[in-house]
C-alpha positions as YAML, in Angstrom:
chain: A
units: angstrom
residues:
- id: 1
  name: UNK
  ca: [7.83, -28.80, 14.33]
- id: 2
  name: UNK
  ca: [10.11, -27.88, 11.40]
- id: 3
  name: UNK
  ca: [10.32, -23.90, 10.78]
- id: 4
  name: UNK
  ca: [8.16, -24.20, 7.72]
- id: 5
  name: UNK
  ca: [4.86, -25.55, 9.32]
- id: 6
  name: UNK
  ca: [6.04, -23.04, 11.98]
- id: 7
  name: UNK
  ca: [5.72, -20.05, 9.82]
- id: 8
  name: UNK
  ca: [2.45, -21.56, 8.34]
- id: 9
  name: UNK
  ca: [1.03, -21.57, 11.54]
- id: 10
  name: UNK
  ca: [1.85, -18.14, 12.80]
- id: 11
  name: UNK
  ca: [0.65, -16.92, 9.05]
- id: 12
  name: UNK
  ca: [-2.61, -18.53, 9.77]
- id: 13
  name: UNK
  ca: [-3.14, -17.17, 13.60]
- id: 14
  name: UNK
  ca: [-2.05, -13.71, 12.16]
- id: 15
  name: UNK
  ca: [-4.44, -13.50, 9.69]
- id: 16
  name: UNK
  ca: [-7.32, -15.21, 11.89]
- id: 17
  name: UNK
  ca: [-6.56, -12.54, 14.63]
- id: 18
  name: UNK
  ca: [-5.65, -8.93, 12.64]
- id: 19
  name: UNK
  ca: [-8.13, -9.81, 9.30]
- id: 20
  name: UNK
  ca: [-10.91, -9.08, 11.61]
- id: 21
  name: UNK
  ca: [-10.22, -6.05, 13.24]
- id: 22
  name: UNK
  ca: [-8.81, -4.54, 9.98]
- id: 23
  name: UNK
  ca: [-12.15, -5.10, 8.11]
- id: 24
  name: UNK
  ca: [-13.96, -3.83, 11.33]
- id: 25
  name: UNK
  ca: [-11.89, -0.70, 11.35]
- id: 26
  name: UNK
  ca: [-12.71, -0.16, 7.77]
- id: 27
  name: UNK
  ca: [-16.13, -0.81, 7.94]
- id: 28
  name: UNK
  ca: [-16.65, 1.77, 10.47]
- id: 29
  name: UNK
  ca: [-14.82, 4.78, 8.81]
- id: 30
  name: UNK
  ca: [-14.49, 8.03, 9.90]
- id: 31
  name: UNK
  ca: [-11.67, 8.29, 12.39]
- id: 32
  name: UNK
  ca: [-11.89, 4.41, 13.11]
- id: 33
  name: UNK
  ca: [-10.00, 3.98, 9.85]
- id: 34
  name: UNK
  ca: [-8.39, 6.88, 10.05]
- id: 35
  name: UNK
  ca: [-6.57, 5.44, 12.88]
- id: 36
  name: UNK
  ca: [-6.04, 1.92, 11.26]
- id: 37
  name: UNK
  ca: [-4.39, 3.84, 8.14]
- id: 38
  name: UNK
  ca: [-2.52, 5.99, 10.08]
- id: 39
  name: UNK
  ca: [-0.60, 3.19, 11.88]
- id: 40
  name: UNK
  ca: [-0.23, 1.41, 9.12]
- id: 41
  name: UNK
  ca: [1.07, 4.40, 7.25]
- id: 42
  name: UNK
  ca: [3.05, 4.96, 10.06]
- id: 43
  name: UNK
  ca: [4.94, 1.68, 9.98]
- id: 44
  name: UNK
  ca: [5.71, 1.90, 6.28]
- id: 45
  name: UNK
  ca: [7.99, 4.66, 6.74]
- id: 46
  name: UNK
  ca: [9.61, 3.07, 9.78]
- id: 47
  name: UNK
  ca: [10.35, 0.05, 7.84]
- id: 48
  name: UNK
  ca: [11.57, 2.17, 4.61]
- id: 49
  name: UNK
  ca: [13.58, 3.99, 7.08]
- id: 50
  name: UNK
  ca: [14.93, 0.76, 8.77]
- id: 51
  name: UNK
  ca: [15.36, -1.17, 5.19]
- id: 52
  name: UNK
  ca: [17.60, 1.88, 3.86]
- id: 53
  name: UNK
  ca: [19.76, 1.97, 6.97]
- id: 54
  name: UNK
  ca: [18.27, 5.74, 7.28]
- id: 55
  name: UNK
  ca: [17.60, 5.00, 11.42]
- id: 56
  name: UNK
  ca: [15.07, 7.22, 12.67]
- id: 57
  name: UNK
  ca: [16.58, 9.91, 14.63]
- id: 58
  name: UNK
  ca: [14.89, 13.64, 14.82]
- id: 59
  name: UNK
  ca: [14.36, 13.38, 10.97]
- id: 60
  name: UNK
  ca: [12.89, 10.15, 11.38]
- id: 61
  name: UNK
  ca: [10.49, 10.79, 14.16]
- id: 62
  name: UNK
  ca: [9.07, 13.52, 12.20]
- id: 63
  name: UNK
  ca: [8.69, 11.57, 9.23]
- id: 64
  name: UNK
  ca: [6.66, 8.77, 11.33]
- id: 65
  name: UNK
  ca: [4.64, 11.08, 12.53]
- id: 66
  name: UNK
  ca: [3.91, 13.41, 9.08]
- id: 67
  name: UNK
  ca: [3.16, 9.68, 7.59]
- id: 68
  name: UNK
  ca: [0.49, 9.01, 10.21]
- id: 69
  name: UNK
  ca: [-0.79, 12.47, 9.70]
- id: 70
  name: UNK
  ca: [-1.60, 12.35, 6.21]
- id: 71
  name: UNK
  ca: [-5.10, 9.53, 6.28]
- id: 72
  name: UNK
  ca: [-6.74, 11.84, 8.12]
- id: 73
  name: UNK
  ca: [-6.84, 14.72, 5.82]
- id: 74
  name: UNK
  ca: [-9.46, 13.10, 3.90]
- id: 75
  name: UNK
  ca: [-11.51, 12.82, 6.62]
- id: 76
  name: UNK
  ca: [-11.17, 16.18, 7.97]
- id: 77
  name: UNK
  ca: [-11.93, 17.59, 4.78]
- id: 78
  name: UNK
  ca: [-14.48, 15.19, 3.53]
- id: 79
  name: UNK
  ca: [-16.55, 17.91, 1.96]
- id: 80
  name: UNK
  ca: [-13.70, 20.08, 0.83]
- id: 81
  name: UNK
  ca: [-10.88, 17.39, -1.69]
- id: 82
  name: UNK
  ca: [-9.13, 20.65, -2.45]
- id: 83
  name: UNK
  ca: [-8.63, 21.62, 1.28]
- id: 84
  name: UNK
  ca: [-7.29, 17.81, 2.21]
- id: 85
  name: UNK
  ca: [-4.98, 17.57, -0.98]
- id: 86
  name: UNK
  ca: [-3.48, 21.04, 0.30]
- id: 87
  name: UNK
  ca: [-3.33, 19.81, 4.15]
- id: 88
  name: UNK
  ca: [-1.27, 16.58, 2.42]
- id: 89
  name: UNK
  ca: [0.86, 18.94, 0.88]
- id: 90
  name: UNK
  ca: [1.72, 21.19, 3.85]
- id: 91
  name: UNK
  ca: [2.71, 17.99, 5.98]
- id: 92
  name: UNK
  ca: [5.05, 16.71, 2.50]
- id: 93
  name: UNK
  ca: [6.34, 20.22, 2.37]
- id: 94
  name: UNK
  ca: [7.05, 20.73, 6.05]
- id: 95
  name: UNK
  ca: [8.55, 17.35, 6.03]
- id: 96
  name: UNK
  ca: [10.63, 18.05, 2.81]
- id: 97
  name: UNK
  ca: [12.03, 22.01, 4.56]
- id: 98
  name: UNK
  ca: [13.09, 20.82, 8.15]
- id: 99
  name: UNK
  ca: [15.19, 17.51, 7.20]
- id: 100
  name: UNK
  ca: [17.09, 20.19, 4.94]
- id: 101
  name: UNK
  ca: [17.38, 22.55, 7.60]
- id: 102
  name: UNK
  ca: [17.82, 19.88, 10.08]
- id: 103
  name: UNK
  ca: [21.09, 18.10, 7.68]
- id: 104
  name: UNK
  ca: [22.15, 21.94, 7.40]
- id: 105
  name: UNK
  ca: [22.46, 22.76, 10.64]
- id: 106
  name: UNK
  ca: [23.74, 18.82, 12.31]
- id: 107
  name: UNK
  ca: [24.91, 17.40, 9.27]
- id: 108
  name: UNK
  ca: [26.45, 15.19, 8.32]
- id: 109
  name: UNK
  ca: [26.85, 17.34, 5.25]
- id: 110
  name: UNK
  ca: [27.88, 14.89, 2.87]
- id: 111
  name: UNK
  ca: [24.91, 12.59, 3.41]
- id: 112
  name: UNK
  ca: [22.11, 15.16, 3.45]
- id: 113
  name: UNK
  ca: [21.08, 14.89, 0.16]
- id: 114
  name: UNK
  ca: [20.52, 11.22, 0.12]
- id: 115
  name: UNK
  ca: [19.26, 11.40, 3.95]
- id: 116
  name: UNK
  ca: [16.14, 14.33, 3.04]
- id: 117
  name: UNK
  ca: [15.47, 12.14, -0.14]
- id: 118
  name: UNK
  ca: [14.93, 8.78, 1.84]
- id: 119
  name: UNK
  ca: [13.19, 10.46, 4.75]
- id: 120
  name: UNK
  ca: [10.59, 12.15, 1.95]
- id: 121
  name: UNK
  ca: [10.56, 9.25, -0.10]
- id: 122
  name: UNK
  ca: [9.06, 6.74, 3.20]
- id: 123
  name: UNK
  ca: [6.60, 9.22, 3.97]
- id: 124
  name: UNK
  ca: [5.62, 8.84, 0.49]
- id: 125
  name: UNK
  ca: [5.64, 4.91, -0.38]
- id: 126
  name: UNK
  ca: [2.76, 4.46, 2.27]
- id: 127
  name: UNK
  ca: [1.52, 7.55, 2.76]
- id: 128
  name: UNK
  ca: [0.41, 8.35, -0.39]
- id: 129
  name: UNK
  ca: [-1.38, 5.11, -0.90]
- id: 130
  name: UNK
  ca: [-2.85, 4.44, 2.47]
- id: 131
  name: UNK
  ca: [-4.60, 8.25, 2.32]
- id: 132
  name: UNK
  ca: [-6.00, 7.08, -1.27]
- id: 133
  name: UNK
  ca: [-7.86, 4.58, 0.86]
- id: 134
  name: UNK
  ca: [-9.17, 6.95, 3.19]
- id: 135
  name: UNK
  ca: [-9.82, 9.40, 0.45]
- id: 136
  name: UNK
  ca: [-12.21, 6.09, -1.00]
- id: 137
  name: UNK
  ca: [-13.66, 5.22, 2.23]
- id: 138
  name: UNK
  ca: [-15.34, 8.45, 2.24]
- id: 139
  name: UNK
  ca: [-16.92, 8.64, -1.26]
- id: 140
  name: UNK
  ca: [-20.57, 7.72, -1.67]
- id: 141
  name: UNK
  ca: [-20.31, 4.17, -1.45]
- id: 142
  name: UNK
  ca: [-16.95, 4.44, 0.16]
- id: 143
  name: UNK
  ca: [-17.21, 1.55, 1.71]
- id: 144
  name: UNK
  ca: [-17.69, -0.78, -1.23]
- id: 145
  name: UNK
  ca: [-14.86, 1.04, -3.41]
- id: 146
  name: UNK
  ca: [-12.24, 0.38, -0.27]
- id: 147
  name: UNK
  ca: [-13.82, -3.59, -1.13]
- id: 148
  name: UNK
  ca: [-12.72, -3.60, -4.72]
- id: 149
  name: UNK
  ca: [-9.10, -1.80, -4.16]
- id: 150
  name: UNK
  ca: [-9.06, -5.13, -1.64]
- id: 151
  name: UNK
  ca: [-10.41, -7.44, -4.52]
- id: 152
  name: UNK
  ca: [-8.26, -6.48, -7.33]
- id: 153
  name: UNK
  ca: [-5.47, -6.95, -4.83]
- id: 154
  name: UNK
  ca: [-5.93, -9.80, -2.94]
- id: 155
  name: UNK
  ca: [-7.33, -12.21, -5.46]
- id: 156
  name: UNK
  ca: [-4.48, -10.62, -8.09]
- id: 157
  name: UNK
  ca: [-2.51, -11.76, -5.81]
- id: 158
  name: UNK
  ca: [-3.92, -14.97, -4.90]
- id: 159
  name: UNK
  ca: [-4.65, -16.30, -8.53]
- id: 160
  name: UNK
  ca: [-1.25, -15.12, -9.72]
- id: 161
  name: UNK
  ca: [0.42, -17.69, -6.91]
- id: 162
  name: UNK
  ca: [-1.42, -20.17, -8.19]
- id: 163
  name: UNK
  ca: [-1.14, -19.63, -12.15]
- id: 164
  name: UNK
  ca: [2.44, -19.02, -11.80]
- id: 165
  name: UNK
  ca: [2.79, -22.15, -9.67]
- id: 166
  name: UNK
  ca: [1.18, -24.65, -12.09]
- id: 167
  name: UNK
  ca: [1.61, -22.79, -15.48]
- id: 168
  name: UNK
  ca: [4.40, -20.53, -14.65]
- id: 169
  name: UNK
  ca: [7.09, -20.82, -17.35]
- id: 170
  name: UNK
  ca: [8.41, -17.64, -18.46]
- id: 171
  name: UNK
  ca: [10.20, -14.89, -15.93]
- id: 172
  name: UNK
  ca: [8.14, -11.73, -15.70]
- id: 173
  name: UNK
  ca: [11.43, -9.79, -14.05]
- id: 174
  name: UNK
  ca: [13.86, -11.85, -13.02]
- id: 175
  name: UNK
  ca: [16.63, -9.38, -11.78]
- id: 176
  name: UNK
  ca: [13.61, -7.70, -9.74]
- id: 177
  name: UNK
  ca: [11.35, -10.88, -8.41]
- id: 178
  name: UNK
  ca: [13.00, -14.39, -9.69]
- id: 179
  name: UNK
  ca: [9.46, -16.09, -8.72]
- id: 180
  name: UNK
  ca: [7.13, -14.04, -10.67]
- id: 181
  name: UNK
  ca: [5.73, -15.21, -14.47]
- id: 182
  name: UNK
  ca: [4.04, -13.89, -17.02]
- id: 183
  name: UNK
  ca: [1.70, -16.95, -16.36]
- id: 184
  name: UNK
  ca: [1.22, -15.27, -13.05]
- id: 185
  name: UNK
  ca: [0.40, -12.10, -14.55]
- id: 186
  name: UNK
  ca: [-1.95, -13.06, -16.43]
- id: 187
  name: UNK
  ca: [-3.80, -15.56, -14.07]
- id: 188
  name: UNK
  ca: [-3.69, -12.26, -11.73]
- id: 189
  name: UNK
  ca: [-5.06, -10.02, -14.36]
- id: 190
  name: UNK
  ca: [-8.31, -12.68, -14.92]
- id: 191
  name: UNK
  ca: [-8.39, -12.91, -10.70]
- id: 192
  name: UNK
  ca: [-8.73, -8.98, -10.70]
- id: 193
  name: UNK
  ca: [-11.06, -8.70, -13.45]
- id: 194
  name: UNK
  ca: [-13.37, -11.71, -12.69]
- id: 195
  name: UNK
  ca: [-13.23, -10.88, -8.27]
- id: 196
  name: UNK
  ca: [-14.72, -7.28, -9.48]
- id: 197
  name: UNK
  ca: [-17.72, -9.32, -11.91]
- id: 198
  name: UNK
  ca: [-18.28, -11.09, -8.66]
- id: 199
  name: UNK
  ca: [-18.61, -7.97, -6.43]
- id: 200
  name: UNK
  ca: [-20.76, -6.36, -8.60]
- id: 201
  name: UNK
  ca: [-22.82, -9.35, -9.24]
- id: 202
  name: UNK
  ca: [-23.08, -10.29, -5.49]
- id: 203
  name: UNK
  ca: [-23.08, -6.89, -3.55]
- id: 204
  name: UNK
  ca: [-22.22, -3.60, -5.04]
- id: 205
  name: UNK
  ca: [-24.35, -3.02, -8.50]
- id: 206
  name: UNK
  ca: [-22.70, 0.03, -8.12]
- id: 207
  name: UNK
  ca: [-20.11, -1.63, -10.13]
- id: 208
  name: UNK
  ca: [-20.60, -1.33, -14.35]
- id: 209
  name: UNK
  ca: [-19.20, -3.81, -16.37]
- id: 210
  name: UNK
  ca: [-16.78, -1.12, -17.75]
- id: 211
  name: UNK
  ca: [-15.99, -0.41, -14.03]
- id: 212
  name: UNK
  ca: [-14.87, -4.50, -13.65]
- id: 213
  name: UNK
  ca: [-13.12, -4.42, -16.72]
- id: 214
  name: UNK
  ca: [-10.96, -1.36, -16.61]
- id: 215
  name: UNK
  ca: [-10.35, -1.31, -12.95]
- id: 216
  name: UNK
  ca: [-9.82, -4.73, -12.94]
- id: 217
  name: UNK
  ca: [-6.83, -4.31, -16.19]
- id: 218
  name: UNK
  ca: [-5.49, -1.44, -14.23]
- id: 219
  name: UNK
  ca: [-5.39, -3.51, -10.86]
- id: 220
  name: UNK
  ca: [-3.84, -6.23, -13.07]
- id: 221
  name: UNK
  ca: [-0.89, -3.84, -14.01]
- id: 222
  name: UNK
  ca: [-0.21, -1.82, -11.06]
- id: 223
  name: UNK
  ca: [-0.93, -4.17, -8.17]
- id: 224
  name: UNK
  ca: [2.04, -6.32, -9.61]
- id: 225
  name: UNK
  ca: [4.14, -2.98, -10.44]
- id: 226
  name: UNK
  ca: [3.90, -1.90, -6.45]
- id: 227
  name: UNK
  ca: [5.42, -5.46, -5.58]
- id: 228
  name: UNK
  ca: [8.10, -5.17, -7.86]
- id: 229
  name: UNK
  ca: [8.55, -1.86, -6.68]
- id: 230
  name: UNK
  ca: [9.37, -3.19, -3.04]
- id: 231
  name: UNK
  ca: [11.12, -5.87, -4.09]
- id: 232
  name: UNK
  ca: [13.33, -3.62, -5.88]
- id: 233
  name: UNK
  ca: [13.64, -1.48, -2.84]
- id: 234
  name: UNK
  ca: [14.65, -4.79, -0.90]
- id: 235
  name: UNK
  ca: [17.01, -6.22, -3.70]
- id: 236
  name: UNK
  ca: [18.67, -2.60, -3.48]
- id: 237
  name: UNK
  ca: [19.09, -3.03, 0.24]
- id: 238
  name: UNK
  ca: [19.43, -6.71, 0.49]
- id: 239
  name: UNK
  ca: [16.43, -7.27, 2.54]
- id: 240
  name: UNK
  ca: [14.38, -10.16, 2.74]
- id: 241
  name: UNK
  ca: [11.19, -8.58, 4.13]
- id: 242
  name: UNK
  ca: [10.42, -5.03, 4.66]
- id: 243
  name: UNK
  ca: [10.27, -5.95, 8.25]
- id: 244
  name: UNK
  ca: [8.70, -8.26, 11.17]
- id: 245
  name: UNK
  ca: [5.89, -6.21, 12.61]
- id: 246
  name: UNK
  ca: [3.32, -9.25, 11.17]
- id: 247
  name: UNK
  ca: [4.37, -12.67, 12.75]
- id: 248
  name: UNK
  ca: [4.60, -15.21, 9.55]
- id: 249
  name: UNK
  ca: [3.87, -12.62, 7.03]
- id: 250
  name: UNK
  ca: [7.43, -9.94, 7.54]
- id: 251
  name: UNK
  ca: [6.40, -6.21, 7.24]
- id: 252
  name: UNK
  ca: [3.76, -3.91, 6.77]
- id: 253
  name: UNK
  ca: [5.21, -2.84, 3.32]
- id: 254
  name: UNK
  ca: [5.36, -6.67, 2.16]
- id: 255
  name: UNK
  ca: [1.87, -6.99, 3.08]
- id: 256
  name: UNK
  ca: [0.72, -3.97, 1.23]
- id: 257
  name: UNK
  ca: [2.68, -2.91, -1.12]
- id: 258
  name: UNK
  ca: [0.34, -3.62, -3.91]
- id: 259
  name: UNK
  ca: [-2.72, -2.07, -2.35]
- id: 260
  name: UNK
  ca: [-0.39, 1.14, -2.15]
- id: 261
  name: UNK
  ca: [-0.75, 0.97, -6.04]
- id: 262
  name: UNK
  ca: [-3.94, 0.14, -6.31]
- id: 263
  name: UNK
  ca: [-5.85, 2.71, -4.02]
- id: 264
  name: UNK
  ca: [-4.43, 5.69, -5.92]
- id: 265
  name: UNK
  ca: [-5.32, 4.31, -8.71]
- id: 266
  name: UNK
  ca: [-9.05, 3.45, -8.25]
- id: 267
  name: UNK
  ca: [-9.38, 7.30, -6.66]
- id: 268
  name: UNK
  ca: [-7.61, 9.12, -9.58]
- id: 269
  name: UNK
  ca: [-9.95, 6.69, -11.79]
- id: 270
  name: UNK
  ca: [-13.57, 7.64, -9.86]
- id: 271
  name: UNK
  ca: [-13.06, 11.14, -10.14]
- id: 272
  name: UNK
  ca: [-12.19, 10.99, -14.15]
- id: 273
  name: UNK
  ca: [-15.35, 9.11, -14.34]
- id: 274
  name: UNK
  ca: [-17.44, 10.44, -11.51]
- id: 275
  name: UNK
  ca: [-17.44, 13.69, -11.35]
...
C-alpha cells in the first residue's frame, strides 16, 4: 500500500472513530463538553508550544493547564457571562504574571520577552475559541448554535476544496497558503451560507434568513482567515502540521483552526442581536 492510500485510510478510521464521540460529547453539554473542549484546548497550546520550539517546561505546564481551564468558565457561570468572562481573565492574567516572574527569576533573560509572549499567545489561539463554543453550548438553543459554528466551518471548508479544485485559478495568498483561490473562497462563502439555509430549513427554525446570511458571510471570511492564520504560524516555523495527535489528519490546531474563528464570532454576533 503506497503512503497515500495509507494516509487516506487512517483519515477515514479517524474520523469514523473520534466524529462520534465528539458530537456525543457536545450533545450532552454541561461538563461532558466541558471536558471535550478542555482537552482539545489543552492540546492547542501544546502544539503552539511545540511548533514555536517554546518546549513546555514549568511555563509550559502552566500554560496547558490555564488553557484547559478556561471552557469551563462558561459553564460554571452559566447564569452569570460577567462572572465567567472575569474567571477567563484571572487564569490569562495569572498566566501572563508568573511566566514574567518565572523568566525573572530562572531566565534566560534575554529570551523572556519572546518566551511570556508565546506561552500567552498558545493559551490564547485555542483557548479563546474553544471557550466561545462552550460559551454557545450553553445559550438557549445552545446546542443548535454549536451546529451552525460546525456548518459554516465544515462545509466552508468542504465546498472551498472542491471549488478551488475544479475552478480554482487565481491565488487567494500565496506567500501564506499556495493552494488556496479566490474560487475557493467563494465556493466556501456559498457552502457557509447555503449549509445554514439548510439547518434552518431542516432542524433549527431558530435560524432567520438574516441569521443564514450574515453568519454565513462572516463564517465565509473568518473561517478562511483562522487557516491562514495557522498556516502563517507554520510557514513562520516551518512546520508542516501543527502536530500528530490525529492519525491522517496532523494536529489539533490543523483540524480546528477555523472553528477557533468562527465560534467567537457567532457568540460576539448572538449577543449584538440577542440580547
Amino acid at each position: 500500500m503506497n503512503e497515500k492510500n495509507k494516509n487516506l485510510l487512517l483519515r477515514i478510521a479517524s474520523a469514523v472513530v473520534l466524529l462520534p464521540l465528539v458530537l456525543w460529547l457536545l450533545y450532552m453539554g454541561s461538563y461532558w463538553t466541558a471536558v471535550l473542549l478542555a482537552v482539545a484546548s489543552a492540546a492547542c497550546a501544546y502544539e503552539y508550544l511545540q511548533m514555536t520550539n517554546q518546549g513546555l517546561g514549568v511555563p509550559g505546564g502552566v500554560a496547558l493547564l490555564g488553557a484547559a481551564s478556561m471552557p469551563f468558565a462558561p459553564i460554571i457561570h452559566s447564569h452569570d457571562p460577567g462572572m465567567a468572562a472575569l474567571g477567563i481573565s484571572a487564569v490569562v492574567g495569572a498566566l501572563f504574571f508568573f511566566s514574567w516572574f518565572w523568566h525573572l527569576v530562572r531566565g534566560p533573560l534575554e529570551q523572556a520577552p519572546v518566551r511570556v509572549a508565546h506561552v500567552v499567545s498558545g493559551v490564547l489561539f485555542g483557548g479563546i475559541g474553544l471557550t466561545a463554543v462552550a460559551a454557545l453550548r450553553m445559550m438557549p438553543d445552545g446546542g443548535w448554535w454549536v451546529v451552525a459554528a460546525l456548518v459554516i466551518t465544515w462545509v466552508n471548508d468542504t465546498c472551498a476544496y472542491f471549488a478551488g479544485r475544479f475552478l480554482g485559478k487565481h491565488k487567494l495568498y500565496p506567500a501564506v497558503s499556495p493552494n488556496k483561490t479566490w474560487e475557493g473562497f467563494a465556493g466556501g462563502m456559498v457552502g457557509s451560507i447555503g449549509g445554514l439555509f439548510i439547518l434552518r430549513a431542516g432542524f433549527f427554525p431558530g435560524l432567520s434568513v438574516m441569521d443564514c446570511v450574515v453568519i454565513g458571510v462572516l463564517g465565509g471570511i473568518c473561517g478562511p482567515a483562522g487557516d491562514l492564520c495557522e498556516s502563517m504560524l507554520k510557514r513562520a516555523y516551518g512546520a508542516k502540521d501543527s502536530g500528530n495527535l490525529i492519525p491522517g489528519h496532523g494536529g489539533m490546531l490543523d483540524r480546528i483552526d477555523a472553528l477557533l474563528f468562527n465560534a467567537p464570532m457567532l457568540l460576539v454576533y448572538l449577543h449584538l442581536t440577542r440580547h
